[in-house]
N, C-alpha and C positions, 0 to 999 in steps of 0.2 A: 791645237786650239780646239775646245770642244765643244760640238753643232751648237745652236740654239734650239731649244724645243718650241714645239707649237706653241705655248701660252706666250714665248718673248715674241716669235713672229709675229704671232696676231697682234702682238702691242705695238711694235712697229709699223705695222700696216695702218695702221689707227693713227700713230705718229704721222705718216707718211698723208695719209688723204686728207690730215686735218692741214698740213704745212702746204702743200701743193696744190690742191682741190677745193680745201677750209670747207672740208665736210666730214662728218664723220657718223656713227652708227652708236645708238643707245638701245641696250637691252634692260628689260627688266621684267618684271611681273606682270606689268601691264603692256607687256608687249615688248617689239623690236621698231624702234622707229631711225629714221637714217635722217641728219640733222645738214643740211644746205645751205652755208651763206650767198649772200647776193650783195658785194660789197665795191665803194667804189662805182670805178665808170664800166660799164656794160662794152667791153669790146668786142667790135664787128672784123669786118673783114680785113680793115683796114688795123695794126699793132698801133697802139698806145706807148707812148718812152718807158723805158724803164722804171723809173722814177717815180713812177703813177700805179697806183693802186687801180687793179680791174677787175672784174668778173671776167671770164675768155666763156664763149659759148660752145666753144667746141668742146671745153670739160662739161659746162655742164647738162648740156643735150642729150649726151651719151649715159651720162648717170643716170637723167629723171629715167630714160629709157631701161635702164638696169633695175633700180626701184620698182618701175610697176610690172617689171616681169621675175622679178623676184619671189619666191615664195616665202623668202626666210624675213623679209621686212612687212611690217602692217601698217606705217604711216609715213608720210614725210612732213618734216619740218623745215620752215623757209625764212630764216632772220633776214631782214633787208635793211642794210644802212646803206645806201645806193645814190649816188647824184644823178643817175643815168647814163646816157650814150647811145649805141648804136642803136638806132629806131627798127632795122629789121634783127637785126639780133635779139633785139627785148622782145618785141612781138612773136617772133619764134621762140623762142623761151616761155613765155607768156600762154602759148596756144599748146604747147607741150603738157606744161601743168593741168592748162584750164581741162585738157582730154583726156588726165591721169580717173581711174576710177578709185585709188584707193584714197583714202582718207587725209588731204593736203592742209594745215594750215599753213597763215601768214602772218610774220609780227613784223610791224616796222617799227626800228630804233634807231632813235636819232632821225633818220629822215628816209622815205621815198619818193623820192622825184622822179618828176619828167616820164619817160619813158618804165620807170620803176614801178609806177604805178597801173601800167597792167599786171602787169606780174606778180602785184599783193593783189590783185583784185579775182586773178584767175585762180590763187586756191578755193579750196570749196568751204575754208573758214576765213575770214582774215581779221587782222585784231591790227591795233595800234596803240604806240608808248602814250600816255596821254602830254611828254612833252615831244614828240617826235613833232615833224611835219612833213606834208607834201604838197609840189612845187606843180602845180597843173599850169601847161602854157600854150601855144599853139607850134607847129611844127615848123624846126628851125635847122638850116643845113648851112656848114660852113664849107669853106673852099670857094670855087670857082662858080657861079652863078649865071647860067645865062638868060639876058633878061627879055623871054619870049613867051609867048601865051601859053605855051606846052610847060613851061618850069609851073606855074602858076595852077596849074590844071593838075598836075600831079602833086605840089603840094595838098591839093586840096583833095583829093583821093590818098590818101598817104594819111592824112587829117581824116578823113572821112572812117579809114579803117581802126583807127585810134578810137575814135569815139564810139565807134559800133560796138567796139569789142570792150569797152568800157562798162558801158550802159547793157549791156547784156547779161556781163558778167557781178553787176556791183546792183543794189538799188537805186543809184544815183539817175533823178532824170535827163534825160537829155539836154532839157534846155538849162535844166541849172549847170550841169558841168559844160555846155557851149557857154553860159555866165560868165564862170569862175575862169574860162580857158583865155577868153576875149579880155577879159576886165582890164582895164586901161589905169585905171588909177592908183594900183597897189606898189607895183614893180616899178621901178626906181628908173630901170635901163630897160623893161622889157613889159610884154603883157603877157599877163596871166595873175593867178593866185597865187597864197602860200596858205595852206589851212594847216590845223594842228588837231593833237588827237579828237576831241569831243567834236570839235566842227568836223571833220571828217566823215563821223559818225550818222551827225544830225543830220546831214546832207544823202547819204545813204550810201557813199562811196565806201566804206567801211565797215564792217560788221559788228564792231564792238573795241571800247575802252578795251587794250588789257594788255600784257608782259606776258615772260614765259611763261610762267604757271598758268597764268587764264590758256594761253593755247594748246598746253602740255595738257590740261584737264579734258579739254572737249577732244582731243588725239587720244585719251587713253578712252571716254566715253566711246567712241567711235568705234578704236575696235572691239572692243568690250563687248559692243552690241552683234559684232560681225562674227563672236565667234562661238 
């Protein structure tokens, strides 16, 4: 049977990180950029059933980390259709990006929620579908709860680090998104918001209306300019 050459490997391998990973690497004239879904629930330490669709963090910690010490890639791109999940998983994810130097957008389609939306907020562009949304709430733990002033104190340190890193990273002011996070009268079962693209915007949690192409443009601008 005779070898594969390089050109099928490497197309394999492209097969291989877009199936397993659902990432993969675009070249072209305007660069090399490496393309990262954020899909699904964000799973932590704890495994999600089969059945369910996740992001695992341990794939993709190691990748950002590959990315910016790559020399052969100049940007990364970060599609988010995400419900959320693990609060320190997103957050570490989150703080990986927000620290990358090279050139990160973010697009959410269809939706980034909950914890998802640090994680659009820490690239250093981030864009939204104008029918997308996201689901800002206050921090919510399931399991076994016990009901003593120390649970109560760490939620709200837990919350505390959410919103820091929020508002650091986004325009949005502090006290609109403690607003949007508390708001009592939207959520059916729960509190919080649901915003959609343009509000998103206006509020300053988001950088800009726009799809791939809007974020593919200011990724090729970006390195354009670096090189």
């Amino acid at each position: 049977m005779p070898e594969k050459n390089d050109e099928s490997r490497t197309e394999q391998t492209r097969i291989e990180q877009v199936t397993e990973f659902g990432s993969a690497t675009a070249r072209s004239k305007n660069g090399t950029l490496s393309i990262m879904s954020v899909v699904g629930q964000i799973e932590g330490h704890q495994l999600l059933p089969p059945d369910t669709k996740s992001t695992k963090y341990e794939h993709i910690m190691p990748q950002l980390a590959v990315i910016e010490e790559s020399d052969d890639i100049d940007g990364l791109l970060l599609l988010l259709n995400t419900a959320g999940g693990d609060i320190e998983a997103g957050l570490g994810i989150a703080e990986m990006i927000a620290g990358m130097k090279k050139p990160v957008a973010s697009v959410i389609l269809g939706g980034g929620h909950s914890i998802g939306v640090p994680i659009a907020v820490a690239a250093k562009r981030s864009f939204i579908a104008p029918s997308a949304a996201m689901t800002i709430h206050p921090v919510r733990l399931t399991g076994v709860v016990i009901g003593a002033p120390q649970t109560y104190n760490y939620f709200g340190r837990i919350q505390e680090r959410i919103v820091i890193f929020v508002t650091t990273n986004s325009n949005v002011k502090r006290e609109r998104f403690t607003e949007m996070m508390m708001n009592t009268g939207e959520l059916a079962a729960d509190v919080g918001s649901v915003i959609y693209g343009e509000e998103a915007v206006e509020c300053g949690l988001i950088d800009e209306v726009g799809s791939l192409g809007s974020a593919l443009d200011w990724l090729h601008r970006q390195v354009k300019s670096k090189s």
